[in-house]
PDB file of N, CA, C and O in Angstrom:
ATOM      1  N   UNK A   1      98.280  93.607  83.731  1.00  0.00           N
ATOM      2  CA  UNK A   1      97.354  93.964  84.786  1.00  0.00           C
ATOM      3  C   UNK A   1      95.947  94.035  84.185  1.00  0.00           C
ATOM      4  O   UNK A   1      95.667  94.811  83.272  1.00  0.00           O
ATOM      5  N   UNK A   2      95.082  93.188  84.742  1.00  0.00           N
ATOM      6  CA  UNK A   2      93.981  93.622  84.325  1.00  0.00           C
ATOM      7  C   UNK A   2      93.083  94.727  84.530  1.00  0.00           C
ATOM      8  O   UNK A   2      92.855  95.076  85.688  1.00  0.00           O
ATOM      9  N   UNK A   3      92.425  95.456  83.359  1.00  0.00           N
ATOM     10  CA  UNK A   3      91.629  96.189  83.637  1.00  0.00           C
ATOM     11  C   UNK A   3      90.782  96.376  84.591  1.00  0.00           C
ATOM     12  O   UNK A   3      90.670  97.322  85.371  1.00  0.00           O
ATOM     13  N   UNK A   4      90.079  95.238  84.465  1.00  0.00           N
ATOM     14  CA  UNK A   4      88.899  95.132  85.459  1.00  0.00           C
ATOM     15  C   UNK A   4      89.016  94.889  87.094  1.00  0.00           C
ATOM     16  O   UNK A   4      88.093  94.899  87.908  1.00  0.00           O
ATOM     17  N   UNK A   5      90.397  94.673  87.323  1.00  0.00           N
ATOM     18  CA  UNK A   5      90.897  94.539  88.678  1.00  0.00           C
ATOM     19  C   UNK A   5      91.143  95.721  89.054  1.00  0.00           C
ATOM     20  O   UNK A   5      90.662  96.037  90.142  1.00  0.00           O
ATOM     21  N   UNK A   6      92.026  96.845  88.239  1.00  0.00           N
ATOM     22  CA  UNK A   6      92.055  97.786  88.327  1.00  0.00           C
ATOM     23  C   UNK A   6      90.995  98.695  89.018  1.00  0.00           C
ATOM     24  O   UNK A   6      91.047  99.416  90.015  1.00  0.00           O
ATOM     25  N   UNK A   7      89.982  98.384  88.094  1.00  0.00           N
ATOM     26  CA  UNK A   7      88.482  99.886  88.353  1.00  0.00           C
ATOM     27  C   UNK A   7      88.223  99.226  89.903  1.00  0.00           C
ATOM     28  O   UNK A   7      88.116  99.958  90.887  1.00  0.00           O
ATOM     29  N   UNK A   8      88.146  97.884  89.976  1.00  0.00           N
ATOM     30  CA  UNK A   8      87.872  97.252  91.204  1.00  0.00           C
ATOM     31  C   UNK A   8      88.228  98.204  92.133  1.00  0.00           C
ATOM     32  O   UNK A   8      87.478  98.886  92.832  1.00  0.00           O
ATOM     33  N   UNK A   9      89.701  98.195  92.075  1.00  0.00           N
ATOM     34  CA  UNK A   9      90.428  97.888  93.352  1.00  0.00           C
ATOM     35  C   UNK A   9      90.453  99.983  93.483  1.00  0.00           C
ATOM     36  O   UNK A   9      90.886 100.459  94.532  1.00  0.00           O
ATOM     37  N   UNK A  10      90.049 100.783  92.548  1.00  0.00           N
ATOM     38  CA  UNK A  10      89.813 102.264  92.600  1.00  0.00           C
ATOM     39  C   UNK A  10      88.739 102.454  92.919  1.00  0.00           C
ATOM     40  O   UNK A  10      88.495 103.343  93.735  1.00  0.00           O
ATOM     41  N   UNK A  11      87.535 101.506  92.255  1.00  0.00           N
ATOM     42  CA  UNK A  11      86.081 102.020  93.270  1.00  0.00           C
ATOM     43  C   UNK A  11      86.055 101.732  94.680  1.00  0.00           C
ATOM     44  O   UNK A  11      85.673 102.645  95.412  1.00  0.00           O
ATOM     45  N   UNK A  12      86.368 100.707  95.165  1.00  0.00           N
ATOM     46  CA  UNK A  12      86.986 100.311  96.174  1.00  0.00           C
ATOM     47  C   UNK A  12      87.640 101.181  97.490  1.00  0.00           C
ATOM     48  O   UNK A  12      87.356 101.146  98.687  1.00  0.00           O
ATOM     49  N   UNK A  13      88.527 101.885  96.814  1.00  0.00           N
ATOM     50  CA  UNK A  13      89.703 102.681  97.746  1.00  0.00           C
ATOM     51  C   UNK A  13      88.455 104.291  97.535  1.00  0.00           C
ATOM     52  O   UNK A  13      88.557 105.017  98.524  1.00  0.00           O
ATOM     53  N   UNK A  14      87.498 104.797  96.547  1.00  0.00           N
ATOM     54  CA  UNK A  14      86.906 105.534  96.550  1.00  0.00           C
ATOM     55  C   UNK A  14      85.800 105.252  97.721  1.00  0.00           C
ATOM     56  O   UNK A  14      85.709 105.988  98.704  1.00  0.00           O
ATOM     57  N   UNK A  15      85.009 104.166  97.521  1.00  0.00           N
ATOM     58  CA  UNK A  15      84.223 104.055  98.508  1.00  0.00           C
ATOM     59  C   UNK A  15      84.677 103.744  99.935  1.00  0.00           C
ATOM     60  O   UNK A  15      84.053 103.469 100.960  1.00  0.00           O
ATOM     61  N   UNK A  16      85.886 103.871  99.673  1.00  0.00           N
ATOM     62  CA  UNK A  16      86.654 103.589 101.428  1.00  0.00           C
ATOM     63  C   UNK A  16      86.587 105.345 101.478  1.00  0.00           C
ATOM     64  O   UNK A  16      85.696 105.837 102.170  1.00  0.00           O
ATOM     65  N   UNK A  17      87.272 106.006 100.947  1.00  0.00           N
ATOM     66  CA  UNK A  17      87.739 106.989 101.076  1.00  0.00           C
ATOM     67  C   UNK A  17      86.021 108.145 101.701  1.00  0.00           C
ATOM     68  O   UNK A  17      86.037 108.861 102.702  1.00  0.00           O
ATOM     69  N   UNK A  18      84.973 107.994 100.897  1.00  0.00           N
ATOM     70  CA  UNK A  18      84.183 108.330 101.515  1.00  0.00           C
ATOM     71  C   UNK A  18      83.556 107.789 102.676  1.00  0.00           C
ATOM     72  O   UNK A  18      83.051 108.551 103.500  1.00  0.00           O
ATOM     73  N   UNK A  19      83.540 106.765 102.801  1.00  0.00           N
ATOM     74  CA  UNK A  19      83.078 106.088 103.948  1.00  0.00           C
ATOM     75  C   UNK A  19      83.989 106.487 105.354  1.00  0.00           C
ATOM     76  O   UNK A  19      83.537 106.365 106.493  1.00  0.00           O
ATOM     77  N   UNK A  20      85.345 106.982 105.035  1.00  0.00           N
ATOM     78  CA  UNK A  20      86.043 107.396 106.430  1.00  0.00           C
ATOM     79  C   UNK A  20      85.707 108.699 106.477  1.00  0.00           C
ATOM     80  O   UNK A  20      85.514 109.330 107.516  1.00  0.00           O
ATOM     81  N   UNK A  21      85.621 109.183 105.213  1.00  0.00           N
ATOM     82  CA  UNK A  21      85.640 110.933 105.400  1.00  0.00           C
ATOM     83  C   UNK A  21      83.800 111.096 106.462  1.00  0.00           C
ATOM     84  O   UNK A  21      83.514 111.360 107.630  1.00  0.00           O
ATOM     85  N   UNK A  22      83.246 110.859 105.583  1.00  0.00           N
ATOM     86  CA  UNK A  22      81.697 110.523 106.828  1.00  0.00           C
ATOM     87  C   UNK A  22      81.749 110.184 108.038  1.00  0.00           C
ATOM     88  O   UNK A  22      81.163 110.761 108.953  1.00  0.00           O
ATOM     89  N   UNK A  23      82.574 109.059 108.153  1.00  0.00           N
ATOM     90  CA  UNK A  23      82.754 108.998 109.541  1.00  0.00           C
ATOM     91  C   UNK A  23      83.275 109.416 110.811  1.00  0.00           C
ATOM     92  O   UNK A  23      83.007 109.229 111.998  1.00  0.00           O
ATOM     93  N   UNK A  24      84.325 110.207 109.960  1.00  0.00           N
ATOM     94  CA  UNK A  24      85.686 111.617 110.712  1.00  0.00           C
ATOM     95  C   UNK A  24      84.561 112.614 110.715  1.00  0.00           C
ATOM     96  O   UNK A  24      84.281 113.274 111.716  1.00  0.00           O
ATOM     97  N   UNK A  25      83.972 112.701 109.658  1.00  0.00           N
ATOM     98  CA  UNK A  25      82.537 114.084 109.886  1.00  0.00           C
ATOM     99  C   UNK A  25      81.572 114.256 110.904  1.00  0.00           C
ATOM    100  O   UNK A  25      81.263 115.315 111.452  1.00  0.00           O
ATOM    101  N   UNK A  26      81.037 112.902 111.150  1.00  0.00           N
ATOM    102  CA  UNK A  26      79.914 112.613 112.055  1.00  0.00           C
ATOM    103  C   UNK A  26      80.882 112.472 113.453  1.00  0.00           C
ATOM    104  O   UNK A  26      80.128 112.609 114.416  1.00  0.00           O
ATOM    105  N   UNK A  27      81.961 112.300 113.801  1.00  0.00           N
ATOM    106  CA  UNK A  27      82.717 111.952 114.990  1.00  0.00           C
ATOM    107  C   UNK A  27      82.943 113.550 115.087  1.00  0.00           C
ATOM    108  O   UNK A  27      82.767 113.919 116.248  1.00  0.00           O
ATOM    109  N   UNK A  28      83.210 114.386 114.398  1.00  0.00           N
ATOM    110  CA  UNK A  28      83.734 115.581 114.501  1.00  0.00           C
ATOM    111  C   UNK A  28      82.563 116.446 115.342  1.00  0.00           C
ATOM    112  O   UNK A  28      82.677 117.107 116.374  1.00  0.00           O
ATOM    113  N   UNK A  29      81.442 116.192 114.532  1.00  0.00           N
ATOM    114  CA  UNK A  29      80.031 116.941 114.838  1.00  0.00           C
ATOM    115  C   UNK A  29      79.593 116.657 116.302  1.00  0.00           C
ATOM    116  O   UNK A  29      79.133 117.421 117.151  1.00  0.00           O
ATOM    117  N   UNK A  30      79.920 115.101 116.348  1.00  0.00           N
ATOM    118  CA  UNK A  30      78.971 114.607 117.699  1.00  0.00           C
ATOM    119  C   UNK A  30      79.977 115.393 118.839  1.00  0.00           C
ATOM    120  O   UNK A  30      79.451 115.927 119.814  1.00  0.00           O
ATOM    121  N   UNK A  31      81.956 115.439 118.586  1.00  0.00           N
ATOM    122  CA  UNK A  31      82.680 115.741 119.448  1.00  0.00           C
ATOM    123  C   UNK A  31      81.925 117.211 120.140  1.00  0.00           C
ATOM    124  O   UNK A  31      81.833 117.553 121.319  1.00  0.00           O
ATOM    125  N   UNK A  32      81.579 117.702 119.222  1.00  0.00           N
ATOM    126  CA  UNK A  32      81.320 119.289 119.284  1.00  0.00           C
ATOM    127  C   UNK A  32      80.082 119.638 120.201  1.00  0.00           C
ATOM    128  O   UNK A  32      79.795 120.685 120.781  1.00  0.00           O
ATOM    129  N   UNK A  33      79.346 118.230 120.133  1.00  0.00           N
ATOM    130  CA  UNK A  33      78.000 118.512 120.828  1.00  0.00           C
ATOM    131  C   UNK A  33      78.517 118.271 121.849  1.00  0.00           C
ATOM    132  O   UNK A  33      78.468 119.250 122.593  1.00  0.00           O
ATOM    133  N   UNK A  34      79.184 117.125 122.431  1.00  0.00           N
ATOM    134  CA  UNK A  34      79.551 116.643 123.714  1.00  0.00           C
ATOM    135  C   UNK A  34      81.151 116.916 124.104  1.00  0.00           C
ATOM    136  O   UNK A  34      81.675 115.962 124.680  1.00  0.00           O
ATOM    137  N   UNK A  35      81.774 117.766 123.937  1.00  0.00           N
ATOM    138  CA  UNK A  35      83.602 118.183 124.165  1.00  0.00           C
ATOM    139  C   UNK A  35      84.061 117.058 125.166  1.00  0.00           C
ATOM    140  O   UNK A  35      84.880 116.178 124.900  1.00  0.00           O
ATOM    141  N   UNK A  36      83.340 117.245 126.474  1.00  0.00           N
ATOM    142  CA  UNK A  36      84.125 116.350 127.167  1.00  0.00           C
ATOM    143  C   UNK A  36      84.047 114.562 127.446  1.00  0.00           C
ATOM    144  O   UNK A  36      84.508 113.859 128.345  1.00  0.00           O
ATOM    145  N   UNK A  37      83.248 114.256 126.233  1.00  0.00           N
ATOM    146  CA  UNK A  37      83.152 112.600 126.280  1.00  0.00           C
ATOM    147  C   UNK A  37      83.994 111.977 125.427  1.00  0.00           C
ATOM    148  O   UNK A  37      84.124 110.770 125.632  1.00  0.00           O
ATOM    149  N   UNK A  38      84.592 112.433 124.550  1.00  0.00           N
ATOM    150  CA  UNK A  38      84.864 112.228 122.902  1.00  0.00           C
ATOM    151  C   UNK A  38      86.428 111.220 123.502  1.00  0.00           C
ATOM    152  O   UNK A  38      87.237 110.973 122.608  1.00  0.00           O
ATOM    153  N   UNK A  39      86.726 110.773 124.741  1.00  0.00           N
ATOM    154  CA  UNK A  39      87.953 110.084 124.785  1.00  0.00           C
ATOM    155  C   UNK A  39      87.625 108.443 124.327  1.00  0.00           C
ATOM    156  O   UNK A  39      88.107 107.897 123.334  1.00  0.00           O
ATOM    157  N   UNK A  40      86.428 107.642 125.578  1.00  0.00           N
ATOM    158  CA  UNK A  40      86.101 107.040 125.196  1.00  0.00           C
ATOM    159  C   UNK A  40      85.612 106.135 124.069  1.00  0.00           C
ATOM    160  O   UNK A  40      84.693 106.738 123.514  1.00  0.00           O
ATOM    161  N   UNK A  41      85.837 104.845 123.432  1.00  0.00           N
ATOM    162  CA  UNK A  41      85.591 104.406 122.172  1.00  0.00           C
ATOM    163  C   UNK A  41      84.213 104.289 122.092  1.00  0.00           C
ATOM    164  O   UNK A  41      83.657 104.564 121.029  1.00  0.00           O
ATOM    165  N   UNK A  42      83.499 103.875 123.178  1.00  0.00           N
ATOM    166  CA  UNK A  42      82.073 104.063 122.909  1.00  0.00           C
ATOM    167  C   UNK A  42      81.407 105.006 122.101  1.00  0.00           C
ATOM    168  O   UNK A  42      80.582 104.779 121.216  1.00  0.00           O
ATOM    169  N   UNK A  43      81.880 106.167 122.525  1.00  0.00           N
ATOM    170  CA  UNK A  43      81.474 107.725 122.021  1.00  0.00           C
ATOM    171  C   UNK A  43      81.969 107.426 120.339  1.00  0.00           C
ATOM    172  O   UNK A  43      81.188 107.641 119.412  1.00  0.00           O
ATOM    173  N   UNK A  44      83.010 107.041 120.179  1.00  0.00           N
ATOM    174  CA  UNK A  44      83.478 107.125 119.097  1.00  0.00           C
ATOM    175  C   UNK A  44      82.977 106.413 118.140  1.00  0.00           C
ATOM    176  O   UNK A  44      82.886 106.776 116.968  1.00  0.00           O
ATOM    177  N   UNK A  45      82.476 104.905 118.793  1.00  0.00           N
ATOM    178  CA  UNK A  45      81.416 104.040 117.958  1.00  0.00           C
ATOM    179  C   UNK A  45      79.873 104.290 118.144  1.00  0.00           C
ATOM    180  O   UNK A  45      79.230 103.552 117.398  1.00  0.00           O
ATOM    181  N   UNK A  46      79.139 105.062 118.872  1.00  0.00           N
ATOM    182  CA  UNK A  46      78.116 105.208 119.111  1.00  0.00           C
ATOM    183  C   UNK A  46      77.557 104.365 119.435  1.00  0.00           C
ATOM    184  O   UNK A  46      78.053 103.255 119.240  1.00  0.00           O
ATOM    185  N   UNK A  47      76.002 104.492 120.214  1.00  0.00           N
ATOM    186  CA  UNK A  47      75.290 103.296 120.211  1.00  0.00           C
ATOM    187  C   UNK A  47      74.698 102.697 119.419  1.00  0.00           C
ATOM    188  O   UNK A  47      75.121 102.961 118.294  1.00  0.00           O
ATOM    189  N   UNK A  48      73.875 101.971 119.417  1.00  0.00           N
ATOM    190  CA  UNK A  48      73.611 100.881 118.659  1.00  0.00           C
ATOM    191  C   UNK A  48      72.309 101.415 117.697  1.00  0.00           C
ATOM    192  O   UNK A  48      71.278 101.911 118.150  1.00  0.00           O
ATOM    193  N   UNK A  49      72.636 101.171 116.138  1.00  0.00           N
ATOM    194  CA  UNK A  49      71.559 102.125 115.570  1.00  0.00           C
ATOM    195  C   UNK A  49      71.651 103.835 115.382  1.00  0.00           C
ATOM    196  O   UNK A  49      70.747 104.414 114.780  1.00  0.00           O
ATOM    197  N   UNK A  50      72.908 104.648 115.992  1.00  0.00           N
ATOM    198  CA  UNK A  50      73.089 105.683 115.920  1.00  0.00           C
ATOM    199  C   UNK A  50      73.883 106.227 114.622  1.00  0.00           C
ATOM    200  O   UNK A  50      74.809 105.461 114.357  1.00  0.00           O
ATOM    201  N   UNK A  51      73.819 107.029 113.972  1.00  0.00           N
ATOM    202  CA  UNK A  51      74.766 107.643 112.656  1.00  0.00           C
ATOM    203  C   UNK A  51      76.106 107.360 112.982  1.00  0.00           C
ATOM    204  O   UNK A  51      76.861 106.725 112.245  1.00  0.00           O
ATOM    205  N   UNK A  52      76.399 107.813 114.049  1.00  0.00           N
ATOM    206  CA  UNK A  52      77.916 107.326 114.180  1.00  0.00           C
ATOM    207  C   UNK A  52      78.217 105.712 114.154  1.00  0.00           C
ATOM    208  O   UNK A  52      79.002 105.288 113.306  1.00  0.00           O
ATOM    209  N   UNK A  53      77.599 104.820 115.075  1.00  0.00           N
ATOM    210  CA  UNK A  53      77.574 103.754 114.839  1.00  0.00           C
ATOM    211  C   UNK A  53      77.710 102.910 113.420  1.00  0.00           C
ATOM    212  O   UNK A  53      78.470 101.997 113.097  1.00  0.00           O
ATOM    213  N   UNK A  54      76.431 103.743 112.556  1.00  0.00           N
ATOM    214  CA  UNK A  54      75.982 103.203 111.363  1.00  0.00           C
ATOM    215  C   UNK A  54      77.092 103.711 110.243  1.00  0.00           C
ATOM    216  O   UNK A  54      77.270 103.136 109.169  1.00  0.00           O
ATOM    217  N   UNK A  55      77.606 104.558 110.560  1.00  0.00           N
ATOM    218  CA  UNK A  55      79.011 104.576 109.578  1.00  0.00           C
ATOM    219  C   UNK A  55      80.410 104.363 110.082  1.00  0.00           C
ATOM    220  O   UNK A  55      81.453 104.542 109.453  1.00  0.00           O
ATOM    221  N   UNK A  56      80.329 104.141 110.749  1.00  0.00           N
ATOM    222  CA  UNK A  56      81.580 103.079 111.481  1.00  0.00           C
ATOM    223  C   UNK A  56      81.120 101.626 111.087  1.00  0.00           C
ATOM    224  O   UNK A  56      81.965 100.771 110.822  1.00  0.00           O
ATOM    225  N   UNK A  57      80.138 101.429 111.062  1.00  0.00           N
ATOM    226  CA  UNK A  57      80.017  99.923 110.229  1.00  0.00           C
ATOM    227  C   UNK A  57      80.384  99.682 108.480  1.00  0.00           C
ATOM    228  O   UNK A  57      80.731  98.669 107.874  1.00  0.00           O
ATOM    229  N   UNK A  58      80.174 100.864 108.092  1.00  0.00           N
ATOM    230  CA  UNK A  58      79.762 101.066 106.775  1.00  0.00           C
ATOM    231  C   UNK A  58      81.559 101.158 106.131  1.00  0.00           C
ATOM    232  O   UNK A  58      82.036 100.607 105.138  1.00  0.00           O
ATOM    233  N   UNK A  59      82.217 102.064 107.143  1.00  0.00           N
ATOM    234  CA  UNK A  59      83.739 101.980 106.809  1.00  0.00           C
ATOM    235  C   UNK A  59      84.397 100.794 106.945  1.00  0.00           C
ATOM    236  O   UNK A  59      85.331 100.320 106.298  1.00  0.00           O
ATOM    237  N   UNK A  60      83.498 100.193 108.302  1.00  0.00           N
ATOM    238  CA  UNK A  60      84.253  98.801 108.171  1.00  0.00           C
ATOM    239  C   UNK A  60      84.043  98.103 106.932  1.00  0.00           C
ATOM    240  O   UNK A  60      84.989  97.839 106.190  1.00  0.00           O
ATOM    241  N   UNK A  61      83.068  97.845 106.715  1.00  0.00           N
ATOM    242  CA  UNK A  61      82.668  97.450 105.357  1.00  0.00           C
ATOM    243  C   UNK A  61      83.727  97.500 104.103  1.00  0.00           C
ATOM    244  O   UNK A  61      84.318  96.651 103.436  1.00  0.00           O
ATOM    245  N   UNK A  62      83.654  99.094 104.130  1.00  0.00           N
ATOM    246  CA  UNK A  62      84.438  99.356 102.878  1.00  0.00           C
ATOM    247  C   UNK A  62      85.752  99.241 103.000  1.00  0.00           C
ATOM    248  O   UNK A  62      86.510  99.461 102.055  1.00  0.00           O
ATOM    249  N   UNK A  63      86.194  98.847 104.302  1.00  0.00           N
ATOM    250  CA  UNK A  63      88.211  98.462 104.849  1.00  0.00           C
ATOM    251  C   UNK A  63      88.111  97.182 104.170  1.00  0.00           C
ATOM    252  O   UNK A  63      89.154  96.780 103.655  1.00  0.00           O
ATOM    253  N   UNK A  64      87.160  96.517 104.069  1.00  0.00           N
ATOM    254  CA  UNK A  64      86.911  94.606 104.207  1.00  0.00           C
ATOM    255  C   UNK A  64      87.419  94.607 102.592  1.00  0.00           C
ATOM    256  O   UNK A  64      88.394  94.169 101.982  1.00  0.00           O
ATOM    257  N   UNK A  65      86.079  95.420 102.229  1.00  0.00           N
ATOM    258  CA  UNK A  65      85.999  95.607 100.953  1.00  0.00           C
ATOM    259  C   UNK A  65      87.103  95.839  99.759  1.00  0.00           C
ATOM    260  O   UNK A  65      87.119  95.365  98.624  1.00  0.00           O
ATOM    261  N   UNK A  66      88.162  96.868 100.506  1.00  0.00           N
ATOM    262  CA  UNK A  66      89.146  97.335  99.773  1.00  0.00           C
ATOM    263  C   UNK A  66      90.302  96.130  99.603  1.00  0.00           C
ATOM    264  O   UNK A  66      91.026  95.816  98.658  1.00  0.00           O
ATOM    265  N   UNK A  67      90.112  95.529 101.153  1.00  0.00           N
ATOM    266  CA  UNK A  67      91.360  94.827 101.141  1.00  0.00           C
ATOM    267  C   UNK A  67      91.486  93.566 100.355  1.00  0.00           C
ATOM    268  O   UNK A  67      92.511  92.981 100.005  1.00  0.00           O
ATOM    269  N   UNK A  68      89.763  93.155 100.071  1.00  0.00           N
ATOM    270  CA  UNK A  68      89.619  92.013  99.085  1.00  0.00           C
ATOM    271  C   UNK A  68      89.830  92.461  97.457  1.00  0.00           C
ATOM    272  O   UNK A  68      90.476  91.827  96.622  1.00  0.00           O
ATOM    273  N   UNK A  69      89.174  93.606  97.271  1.00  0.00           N
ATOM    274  CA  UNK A  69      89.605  94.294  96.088  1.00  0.00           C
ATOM    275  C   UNK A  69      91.572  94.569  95.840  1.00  0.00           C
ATOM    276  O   UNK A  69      92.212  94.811  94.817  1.00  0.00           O
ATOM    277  N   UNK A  70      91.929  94.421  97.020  1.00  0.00           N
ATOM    278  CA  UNK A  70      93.346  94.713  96.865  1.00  0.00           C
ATOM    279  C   UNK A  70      94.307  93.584  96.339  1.00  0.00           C
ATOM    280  O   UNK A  70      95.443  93.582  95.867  1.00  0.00           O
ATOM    281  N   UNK A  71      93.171  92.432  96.682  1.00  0.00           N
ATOM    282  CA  UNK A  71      94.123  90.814  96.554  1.00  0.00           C
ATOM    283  C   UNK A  71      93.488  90.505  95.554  1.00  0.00           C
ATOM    284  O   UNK A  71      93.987  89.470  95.112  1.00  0.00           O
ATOM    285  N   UNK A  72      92.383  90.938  94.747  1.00  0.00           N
ATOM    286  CA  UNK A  72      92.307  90.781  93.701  1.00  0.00           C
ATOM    287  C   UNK A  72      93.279  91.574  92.874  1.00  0.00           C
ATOM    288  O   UNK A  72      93.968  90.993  92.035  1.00  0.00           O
ATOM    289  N   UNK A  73      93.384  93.068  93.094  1.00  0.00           N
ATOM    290  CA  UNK A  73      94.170  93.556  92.125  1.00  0.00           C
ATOM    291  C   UNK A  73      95.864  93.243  92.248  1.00  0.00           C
ATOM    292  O   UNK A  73      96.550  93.729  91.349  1.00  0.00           O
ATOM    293  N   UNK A  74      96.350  92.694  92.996  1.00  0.00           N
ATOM    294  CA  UNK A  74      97.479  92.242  93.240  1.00  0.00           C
ATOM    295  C   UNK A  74      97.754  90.655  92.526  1.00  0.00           C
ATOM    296  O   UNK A  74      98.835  90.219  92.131  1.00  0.00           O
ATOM    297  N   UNK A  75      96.879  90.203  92.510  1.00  0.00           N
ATOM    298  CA  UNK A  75      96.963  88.343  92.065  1.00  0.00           C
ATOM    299  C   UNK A  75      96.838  88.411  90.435  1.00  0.00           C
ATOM    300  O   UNK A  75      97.242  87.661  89.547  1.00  0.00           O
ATOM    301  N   UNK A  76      96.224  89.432  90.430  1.00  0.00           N
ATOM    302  CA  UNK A  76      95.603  89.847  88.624  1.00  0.00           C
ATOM    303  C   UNK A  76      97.178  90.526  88.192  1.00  0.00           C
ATOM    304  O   UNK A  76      97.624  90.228  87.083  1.00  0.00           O
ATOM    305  N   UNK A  77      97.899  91.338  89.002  1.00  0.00           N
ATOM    306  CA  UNK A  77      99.280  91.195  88.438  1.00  0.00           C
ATOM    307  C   UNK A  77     100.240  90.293  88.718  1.00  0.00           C
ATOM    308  O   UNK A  77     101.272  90.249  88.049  1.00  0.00           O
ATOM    309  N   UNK A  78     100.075  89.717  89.435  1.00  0.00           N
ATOM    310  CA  UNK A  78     101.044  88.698  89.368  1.00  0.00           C
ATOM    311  C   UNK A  78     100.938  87.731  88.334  1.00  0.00           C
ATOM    312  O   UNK A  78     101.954  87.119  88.006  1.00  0.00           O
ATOM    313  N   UNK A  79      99.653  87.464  87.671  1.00  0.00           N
ATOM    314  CA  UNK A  79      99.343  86.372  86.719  1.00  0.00           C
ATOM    315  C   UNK A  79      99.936  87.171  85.631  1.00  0.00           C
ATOM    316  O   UNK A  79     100.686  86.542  84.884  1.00  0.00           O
ATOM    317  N   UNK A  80      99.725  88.679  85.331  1.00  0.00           N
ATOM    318  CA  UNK A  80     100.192  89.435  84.237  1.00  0.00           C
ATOM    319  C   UNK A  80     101.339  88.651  84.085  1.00  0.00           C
ATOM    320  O   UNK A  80     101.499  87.715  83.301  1.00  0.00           O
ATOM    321  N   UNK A  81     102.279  89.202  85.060  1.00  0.00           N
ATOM    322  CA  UNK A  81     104.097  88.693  85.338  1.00  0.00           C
ATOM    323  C   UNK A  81     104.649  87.459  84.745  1.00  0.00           C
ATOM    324  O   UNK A  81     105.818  87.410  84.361  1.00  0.00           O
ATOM    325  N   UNK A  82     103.810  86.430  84.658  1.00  0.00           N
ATOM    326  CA  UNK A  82     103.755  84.980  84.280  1.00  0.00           C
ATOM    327  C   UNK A  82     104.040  84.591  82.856  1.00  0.00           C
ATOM    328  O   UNK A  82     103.214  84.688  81.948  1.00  0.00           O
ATOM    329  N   UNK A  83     105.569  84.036  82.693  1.00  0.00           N
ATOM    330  CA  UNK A  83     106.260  84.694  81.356  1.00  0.00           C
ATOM    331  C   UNK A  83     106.464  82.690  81.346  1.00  0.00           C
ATOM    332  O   UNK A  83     106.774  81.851  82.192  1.00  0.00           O
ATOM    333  N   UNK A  84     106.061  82.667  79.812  1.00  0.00           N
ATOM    334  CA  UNK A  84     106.486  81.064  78.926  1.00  0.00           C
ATOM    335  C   UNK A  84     107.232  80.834  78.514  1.00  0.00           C
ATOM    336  O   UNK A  84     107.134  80.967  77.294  1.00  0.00           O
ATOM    337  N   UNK A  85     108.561  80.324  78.989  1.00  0.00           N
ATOM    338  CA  UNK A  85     109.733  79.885  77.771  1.00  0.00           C
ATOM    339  C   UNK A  85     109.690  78.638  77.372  1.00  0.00           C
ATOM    340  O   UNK A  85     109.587  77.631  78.073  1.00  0.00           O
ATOM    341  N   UNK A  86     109.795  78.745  75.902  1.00  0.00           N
ATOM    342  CA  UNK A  86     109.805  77.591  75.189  1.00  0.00           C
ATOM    343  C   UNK A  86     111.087  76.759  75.087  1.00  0.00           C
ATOM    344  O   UNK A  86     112.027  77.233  74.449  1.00  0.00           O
ATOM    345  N   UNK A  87     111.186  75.706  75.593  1.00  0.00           N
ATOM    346  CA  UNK A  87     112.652  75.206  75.118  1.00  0.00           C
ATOM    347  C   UNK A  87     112.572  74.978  74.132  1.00  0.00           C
ATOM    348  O   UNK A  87     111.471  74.650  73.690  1.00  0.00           O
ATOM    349  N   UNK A  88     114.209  75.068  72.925  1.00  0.00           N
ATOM    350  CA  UNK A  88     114.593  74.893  71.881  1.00  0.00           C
ATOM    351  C   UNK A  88     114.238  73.461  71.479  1.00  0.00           C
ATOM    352  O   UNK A  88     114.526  72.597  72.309  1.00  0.00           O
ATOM    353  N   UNK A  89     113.432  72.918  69.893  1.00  0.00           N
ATOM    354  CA  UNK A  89     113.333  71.542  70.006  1.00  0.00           C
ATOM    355  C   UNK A  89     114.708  70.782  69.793  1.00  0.00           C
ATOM    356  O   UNK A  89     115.676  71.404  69.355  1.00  0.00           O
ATOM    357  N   UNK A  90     114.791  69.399  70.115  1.00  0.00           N
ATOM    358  CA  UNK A  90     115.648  68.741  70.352  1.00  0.00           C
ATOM    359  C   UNK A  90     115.714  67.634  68.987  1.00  0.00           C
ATOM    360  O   UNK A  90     116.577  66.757  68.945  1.00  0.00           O
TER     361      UNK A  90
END
């Protein structure tokens, strides 16, 4: 396994991991201002240019992000796996 696929594919799942937690934060806050809108996805994506909006993009981002980091760190072991047998000379 390579190293470097590795840190990849952990900065990766880190910057996902904050990028949802922000965005569960800011959805939480806005719910609180407004209780009875929060069903709708609009509300949930905000409008256009709004904090909520702007980190709902930003998670998307980092979903994109992870999942390419993921097929890197997955292909980087599979090449590990990749075993040479020599046939006996003849």
């Amino acid at each position: 396994m390579s190293r470097n696929a590795r840190r990849l594919y952990v900065r990766a799942y880190r910057r996902w991991a904050e990028a949802d937690m922000m965005f569960l934060l800011l959805v939480r806050d806005a719910r609180s201002l407004v209780p009875e809108v929060h069903e709708g996805m609009v509300f949930r994506t905000g409008q256009a240019g709004s904090r909520v909006r702007r980190a709902y993009e930003a998670r998307l981002r980092a979903i994109e992000a992870l999942q390419a980091a993921r097929a890197a760190y997955l292909s980087a072991t599979r090449r590990d796996r990749r075993v040479l047998l020599y046939l006996p000379a003849s």
